[in-house]
C-alpha positions in Angstrom: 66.9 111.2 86.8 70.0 109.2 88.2 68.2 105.7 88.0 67.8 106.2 84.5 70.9 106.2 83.7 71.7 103.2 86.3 68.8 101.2 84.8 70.1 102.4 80.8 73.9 100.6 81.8 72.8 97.9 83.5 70.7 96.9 80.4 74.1 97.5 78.7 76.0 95.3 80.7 73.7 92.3 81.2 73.4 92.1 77.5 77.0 92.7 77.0 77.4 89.6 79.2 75.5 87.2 77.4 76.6 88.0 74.0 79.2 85.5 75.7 77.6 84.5 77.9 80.6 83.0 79.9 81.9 83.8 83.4 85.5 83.7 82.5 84.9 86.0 79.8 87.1 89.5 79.5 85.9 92.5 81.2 86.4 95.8 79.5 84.6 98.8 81.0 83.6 101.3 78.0 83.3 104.2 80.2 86.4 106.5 81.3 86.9 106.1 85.2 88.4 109.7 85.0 85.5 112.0 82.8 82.9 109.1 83.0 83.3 108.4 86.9 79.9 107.5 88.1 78.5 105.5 84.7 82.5 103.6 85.1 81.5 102.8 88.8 78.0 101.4 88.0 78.9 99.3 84.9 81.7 98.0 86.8 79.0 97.1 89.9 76.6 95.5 87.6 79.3 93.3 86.0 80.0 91.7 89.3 76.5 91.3 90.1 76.0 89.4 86.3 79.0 87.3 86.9 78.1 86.2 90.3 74.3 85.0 89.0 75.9 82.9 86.7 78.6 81.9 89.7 75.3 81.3 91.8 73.7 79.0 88.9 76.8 77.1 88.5 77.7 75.7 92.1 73.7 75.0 92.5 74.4 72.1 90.0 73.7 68.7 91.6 76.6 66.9 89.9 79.3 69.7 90.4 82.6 67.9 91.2 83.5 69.1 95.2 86.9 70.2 94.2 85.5 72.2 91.2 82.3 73.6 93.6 84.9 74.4 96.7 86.8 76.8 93.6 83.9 78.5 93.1 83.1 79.2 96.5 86.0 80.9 96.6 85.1 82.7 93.5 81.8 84.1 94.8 83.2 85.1 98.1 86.0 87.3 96.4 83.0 88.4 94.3 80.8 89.3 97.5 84.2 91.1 98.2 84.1 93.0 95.1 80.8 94.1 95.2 80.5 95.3 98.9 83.7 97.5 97.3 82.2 98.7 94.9 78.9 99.6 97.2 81.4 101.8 99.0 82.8 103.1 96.1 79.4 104.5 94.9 78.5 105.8 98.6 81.4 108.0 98.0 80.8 109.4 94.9 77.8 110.6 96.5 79.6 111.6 99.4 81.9 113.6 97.3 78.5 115.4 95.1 77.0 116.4 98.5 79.5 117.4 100.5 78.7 121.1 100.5 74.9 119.9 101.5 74.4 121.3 104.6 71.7 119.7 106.5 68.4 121.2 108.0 68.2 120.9 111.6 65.4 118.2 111.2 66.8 116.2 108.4 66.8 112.5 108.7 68.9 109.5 108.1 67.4 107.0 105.6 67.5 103.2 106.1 69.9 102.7 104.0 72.4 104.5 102.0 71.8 105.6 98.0 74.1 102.8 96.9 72.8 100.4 98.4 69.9 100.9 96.9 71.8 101.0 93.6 72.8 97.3 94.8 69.4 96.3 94.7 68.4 97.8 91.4 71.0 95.9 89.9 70.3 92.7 91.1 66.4 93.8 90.0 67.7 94.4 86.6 69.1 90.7 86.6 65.5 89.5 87.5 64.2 90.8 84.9 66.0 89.9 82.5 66.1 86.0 83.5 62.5 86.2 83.9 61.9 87.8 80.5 64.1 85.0 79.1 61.5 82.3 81.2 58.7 84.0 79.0 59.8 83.5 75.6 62.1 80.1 76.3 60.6 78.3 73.0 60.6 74.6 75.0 58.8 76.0 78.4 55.1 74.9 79.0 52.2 77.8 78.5 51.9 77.6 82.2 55.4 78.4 83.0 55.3 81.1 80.7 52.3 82.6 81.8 53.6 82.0 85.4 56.8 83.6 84.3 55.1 86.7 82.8 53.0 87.8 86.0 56.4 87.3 87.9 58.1 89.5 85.4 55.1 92.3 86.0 55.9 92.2 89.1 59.9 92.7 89.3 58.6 95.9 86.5 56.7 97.6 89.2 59.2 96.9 91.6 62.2 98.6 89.7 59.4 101.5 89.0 59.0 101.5 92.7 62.6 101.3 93.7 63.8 103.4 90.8 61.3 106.4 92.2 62.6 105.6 96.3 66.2 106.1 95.2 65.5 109.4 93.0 63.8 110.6 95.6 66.5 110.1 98.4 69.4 112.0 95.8 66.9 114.6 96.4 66.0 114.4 99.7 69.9 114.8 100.0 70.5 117.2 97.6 67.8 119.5 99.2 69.1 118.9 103.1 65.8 116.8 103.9 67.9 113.9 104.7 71.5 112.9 105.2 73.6 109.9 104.5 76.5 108.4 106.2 78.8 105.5 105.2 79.6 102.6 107.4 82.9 100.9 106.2 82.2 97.2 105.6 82.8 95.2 109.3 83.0 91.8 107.8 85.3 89.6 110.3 84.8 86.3 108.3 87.8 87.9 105.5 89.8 89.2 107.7 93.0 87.7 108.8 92.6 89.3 112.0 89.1 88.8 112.6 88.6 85.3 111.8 90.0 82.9 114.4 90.3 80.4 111.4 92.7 82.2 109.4 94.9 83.8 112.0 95.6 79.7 112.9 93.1 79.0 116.1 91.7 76.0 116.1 
């Protein structure tokens, strides 16, 4: 099944990440964007996603200096950026599989498209992990932990849940039950053009 192999790299990558543990650290993608080009796009994906958590933790810190929290605003909108990319990318790998698919006269569009839902089982496999850390961090109260373990229950059935929705969409696909399209990212607030801020309106 497709998510397990998402689910298997993005294990892989949120480990790699915290052997680290850094957000400036080097990236280096260990699979071949040529022979390897779907596991390349998903490590990639989930590498953006772990960087930005830690982004996300960092700015939320109550003594941040301003000039050091408006840098990292910065950082996490390029890394928004880079992640709606890389949704896009993913949408047309899938594009690319199915193309010969021709849908049945009653097939349906789903809500969203399959890497999308690839976006959320990423940021799933983030929750878990931070949760699993809340369960065994030696210094937390039993009550936390405890807390900690039934919301880490919960994020498991959800990937089981999410993980099964996904699988079956590729196949819905695959088998001309359903169809996907891809809307190219509209966001006006980057764009030069769009945004009366940066073309010089005041």
């Amino acid at each position: 099944m497709f998510t397990d192999k998402a689910n298997k790299i993005f294990k892989e990558v949120i480990d790699q990440y915290h052997i680290i543990d850094q957000v400036d650290q080097e990236f280096s993608n260990p699979y071949d964007s040529k022979s390897q080009v779907l596991e390349h796009l998903l490590y990639r994906k989930c590498w953006i996603d772990t960087v930005q958590w830690h982004y996300e933790d960092i700015i939320r810190d109550p003594e941040i200096d301003p000039v050091a929290a408006l840098k990292l605003k910065r950082q996490i909108d390029a890394s928004n950026q880079d992640r709606t990319d890389m949704v896009e990318y993913i949408d047309s790998y899938f594009l690319e599989k199915y193309k010969a698919i021709t849908p049945k006269s009653d097939a349906a569009i789903n809500t969203e498209s399959p890497a999308w839902g690839v976006d959320r089982l990423s940021i799933l496999a983030l929750k878990v992990y931070h949760m699993h850390q809340e369960t065994i961090r030696e210094e937390a109260s039993v009550d936390h932990k405890t807390t900690c373990e039934a919301k880490l229950n919960v994020l498991l059935e959800q990937r089981v849940d999410l993980s099964t929705a996904i699988d079956t969409l590729l196949n819905d696909i695959e088998n001309g039950d359903k169809y996907m399209k891809v809307y190219k990212q509209m966001k006006m607030y980057n764009d030069d053009e769009l945004n009366p801020v940066l073309r010089g309106e005041k």
